[in-house]
C-alpha positions as CSV (number, residue, x, y, z in Angstrom):
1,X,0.0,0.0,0.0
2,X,1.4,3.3,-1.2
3,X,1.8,5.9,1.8
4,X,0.7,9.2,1.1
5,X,1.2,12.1,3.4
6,X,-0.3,15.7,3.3
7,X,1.3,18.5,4.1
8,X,-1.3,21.3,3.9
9,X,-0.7,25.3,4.2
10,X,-1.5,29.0,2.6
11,X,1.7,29.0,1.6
12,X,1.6,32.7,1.1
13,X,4.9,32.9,-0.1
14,X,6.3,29.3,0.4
15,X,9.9,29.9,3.0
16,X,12.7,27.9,3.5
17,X,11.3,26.3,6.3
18,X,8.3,24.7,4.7
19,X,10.7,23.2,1.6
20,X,12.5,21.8,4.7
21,X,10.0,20.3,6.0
22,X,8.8,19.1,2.4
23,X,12.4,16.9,1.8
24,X,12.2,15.8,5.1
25,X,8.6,14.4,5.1
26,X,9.7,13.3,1.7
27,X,11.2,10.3,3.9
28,X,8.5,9.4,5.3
29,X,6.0,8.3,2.5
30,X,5.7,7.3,-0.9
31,X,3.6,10.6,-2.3
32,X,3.7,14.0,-0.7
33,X,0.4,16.2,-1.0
34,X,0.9,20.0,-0.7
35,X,-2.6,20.8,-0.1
36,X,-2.6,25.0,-0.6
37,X,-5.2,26.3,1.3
38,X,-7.8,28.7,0.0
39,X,-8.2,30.7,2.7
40,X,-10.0,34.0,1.9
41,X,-10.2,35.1,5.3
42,X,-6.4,35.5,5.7
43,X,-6.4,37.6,2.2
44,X,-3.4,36.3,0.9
45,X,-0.2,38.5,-1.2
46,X,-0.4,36.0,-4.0
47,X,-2.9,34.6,-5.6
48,X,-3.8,30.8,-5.5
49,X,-2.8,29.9,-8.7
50,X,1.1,31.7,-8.4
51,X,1.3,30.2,-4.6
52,X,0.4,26.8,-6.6
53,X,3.2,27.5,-9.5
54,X,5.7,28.5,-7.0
55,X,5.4,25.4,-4.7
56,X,5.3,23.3,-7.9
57,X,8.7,24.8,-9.5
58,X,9.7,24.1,-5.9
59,X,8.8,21.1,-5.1
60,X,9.6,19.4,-8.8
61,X,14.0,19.9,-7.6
62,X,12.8,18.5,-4.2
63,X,11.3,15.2,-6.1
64,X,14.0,14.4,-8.3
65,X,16.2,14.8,-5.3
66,X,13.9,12.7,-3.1
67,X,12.8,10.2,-5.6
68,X,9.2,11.3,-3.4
69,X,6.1,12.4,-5.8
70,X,5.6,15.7,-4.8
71,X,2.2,16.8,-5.8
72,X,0.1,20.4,-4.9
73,X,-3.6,20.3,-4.4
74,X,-5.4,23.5,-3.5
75,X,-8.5,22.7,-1.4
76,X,-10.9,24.9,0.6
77,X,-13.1,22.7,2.2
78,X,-11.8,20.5,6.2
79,X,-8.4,19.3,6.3
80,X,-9.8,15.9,7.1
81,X,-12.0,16.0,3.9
82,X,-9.2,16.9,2.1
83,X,-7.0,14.3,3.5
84,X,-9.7,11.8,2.7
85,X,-9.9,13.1,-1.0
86,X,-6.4,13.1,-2.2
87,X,-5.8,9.3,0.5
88,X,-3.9,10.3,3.1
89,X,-3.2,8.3,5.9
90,X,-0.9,11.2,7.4
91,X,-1.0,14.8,7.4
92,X,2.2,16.1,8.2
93,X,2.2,19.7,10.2
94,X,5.6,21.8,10.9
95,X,6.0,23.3,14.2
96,X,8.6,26.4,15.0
97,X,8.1,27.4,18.8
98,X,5.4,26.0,21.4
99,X,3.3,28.3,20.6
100,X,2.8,26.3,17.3
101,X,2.3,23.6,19.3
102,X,-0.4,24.3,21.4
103,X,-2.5,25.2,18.4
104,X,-1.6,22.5,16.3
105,X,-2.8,20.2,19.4
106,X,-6.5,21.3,19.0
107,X,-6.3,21.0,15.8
108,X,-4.9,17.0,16.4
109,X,-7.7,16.7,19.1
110,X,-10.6,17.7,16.3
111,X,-9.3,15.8,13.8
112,X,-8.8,12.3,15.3
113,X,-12.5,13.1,16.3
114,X,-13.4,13.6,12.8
115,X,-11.3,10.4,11.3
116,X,-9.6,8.8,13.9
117,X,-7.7,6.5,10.8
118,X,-5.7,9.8,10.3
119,X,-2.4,10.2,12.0
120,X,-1.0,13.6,12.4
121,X,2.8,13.5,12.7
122,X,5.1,16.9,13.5
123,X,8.2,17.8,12.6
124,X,10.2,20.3,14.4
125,X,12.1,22.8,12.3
126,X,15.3,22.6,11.9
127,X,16.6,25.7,14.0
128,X,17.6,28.1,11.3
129,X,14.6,28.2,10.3
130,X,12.7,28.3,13.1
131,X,12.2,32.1,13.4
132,X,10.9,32.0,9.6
133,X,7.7,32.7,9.1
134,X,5.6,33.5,6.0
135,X,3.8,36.4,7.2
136,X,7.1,38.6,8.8
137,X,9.0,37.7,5.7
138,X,5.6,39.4,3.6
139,X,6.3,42.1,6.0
140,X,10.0,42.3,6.1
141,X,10.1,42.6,2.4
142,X,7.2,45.4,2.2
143,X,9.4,47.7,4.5
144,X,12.4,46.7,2.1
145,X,14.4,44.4,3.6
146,X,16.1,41.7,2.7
147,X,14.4,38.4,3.0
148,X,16.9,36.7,1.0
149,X,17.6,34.3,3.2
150,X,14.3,33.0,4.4
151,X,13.4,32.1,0.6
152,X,14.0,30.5,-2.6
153,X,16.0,33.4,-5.0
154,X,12.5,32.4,-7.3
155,X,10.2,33.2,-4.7
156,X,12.7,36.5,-3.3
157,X,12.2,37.3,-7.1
158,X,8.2,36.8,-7.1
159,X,7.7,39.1,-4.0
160,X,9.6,41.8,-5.1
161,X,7.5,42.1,-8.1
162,X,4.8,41.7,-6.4
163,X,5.1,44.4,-3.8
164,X,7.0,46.7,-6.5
165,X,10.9,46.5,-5.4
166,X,12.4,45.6,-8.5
């Protein structure tokens, strides 16, 4: 039986700490789902389908690498339903800080109540990039500074169009 894993998010840009956590959950099953999150509440900086084209230029160099299939699914509706729909036995979820945590532990709690066939495995990041996260490097590189290291020279390229640097 093929192991497939989801690893869902906004993505809003994609950082070096979720392609971290990509390769390594990449070890840990057969086929790795991005599910991108539609989340109009949050009001994203990029749209669903260039969050969807940057995770898949991405994510293709992580699966050759890997030897993983690495595929990205947008979905709006429960993360269970959407681990249900693409056949994931696992949805994998990233923590930073303990603050993560305690969040992401409701969120466990609901879900094995929903589908209790659906484990939910974290990975801790790697501490370099634990301090990275999506929506201070949006607003580090809105008051012009340099997020160059918290992301892909693609996706440093992508928000500085975006937000009118270049």
């Amino acid at each position: 039986m093929q192991r497939i894993g989801l690893y869902p998010g906004t993505f809003d840009p994609i950082t070096l700490g979720h392609i971290d956590i990509i390769r390594r959950a990449s070890a840990l099953v057969d086929k790795l789902v991005i599910g991108v999150a539609i989340n109009r509440d949050k009001g994203p900086l990029f749209s669903l389908e260039e969050r969807v084209a940057m995770i898949e230029a991405e994510c293709a160099k992580l699966s050759e690498q890997t030897g993983t299939e690495i595929v990205v699914h947008p979905f709006e509706n429960l993360l269970i339903d959407c681990a249900n729909d693409v056949g994931a036995q696992i949805i994998v979820r990233g923590l930073r800080a303990v603050a993560d945590f305690e969040y992401e532990y409701q969120m466990v709690g609901m879900n094995r109540v929903l589908d209790s066939s659906i484990e939910t495995v974290f990975l801790m990041a790697e501490a370099r990039h634990q301090a990275i996260a999506s929506k201070l490097v949006k607003e580090i590189a809105r008051l012009d500074g340099d997020v160059s290291s918290f992301v892909t020279p693609l996706v440093f390229d992508e928000l500085r169009k975006r937000l009118g640097k270049s």
